[in-house]
N, C-alpha and C positions, 0 to 999 in steps of 0.2 A: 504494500500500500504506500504511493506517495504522500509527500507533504501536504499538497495543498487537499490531495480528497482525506488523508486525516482530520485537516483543521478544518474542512467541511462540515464531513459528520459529526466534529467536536460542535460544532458552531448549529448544528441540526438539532442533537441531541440536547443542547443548552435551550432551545427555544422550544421543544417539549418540554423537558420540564418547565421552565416557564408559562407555556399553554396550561400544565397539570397546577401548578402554585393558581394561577387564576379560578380556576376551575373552583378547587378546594378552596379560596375562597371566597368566591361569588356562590356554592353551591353549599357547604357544607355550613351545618348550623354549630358550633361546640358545646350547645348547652343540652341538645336531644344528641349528639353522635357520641359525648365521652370522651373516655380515653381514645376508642377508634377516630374521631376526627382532628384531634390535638396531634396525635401521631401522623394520621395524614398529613396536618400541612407541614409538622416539622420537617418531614421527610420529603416534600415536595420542594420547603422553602431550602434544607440542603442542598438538593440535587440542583436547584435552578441556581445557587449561589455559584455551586463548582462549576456547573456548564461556562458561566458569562464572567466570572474573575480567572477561568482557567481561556478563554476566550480572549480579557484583555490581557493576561502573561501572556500569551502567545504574541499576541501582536508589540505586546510591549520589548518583550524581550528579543522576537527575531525582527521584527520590522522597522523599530525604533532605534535600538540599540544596534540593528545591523549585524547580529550573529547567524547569518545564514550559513556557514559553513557546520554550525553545530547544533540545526534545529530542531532534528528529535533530540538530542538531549534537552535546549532548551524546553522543549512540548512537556518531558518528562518532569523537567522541575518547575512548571509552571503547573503543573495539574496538581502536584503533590502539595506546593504554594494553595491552591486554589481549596485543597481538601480542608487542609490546616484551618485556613485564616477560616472558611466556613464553618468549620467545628466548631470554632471558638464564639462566633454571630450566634450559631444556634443554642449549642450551650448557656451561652449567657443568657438568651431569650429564656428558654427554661428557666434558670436559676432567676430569673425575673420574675417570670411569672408565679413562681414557687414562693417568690418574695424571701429567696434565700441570696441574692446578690447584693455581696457587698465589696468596698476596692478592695479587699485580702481576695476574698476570696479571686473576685477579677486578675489579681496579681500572682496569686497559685495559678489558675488554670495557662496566662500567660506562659509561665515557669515551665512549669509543664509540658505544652508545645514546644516553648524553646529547647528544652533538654529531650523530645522526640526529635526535632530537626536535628538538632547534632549528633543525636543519633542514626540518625539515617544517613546526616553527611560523613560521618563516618565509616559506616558501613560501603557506602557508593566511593568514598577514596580508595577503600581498602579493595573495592571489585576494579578498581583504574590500574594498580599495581604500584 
């Protein structure tokens, strides 16, 4: 598969789930669905976050920045960018509406992701040699 029909289908796949986030909610009521529609939109509003920030890493990083010689790698660490920083939007969404967010807390989860990143940036040096 090339480049540009990858960021295609990356850029497809982002605008369903964003079709699916509308959806959930224009349609879904949270006070007769529960827990099934709380979980619907989180998981919608996930999946549409990562399609459209892994969407602008993409462009940001090979088009802007001009890394075309290294664009699936860049595709690869903008997606995993993209997963990150969405976990953290949703998370705190939760932890919002639980009325359990406070800045500690915001500051651990922070931590957190950051010490997944470097773990992973780790791991990916160590597969470079």
């Amino acid at each position: 598969m090339g480049y540009r029909s990858f960021v295609t289908l990356m850029a497809a796949g982002g605008f369903v789930a964003c079709a699916l986030l509308a959806y959930v909610i224009f349609n879904v009521n949270p006070d007769e669905s529960g827990l099934m529609g709380l979980t619907a939109f989180y998981i919608a509003l996930y999946a549409s976050l990562v399609g459209l920030m892994s969407f602008a890493g993409i462009i940001f990083r090979v088009h802007i920045r001009g890394r075309k010689q290294t664009a699936f790698r860049e595709v690869r660490i903008a997606f995993r960018h993209a997963m990150l920083l969405s976990g953290i939007a949703v998370f705190t969404l939760i932890l919002s509406s639980l009325g359990w967010l406070a800045w500690w807390n915001f500051l651990l989860l922070l931590a957190a992701v950051g010490t997944l990143e470097y773990i992973l940036l780790t791991i990916q040096e160590s597969r470079r040699g």
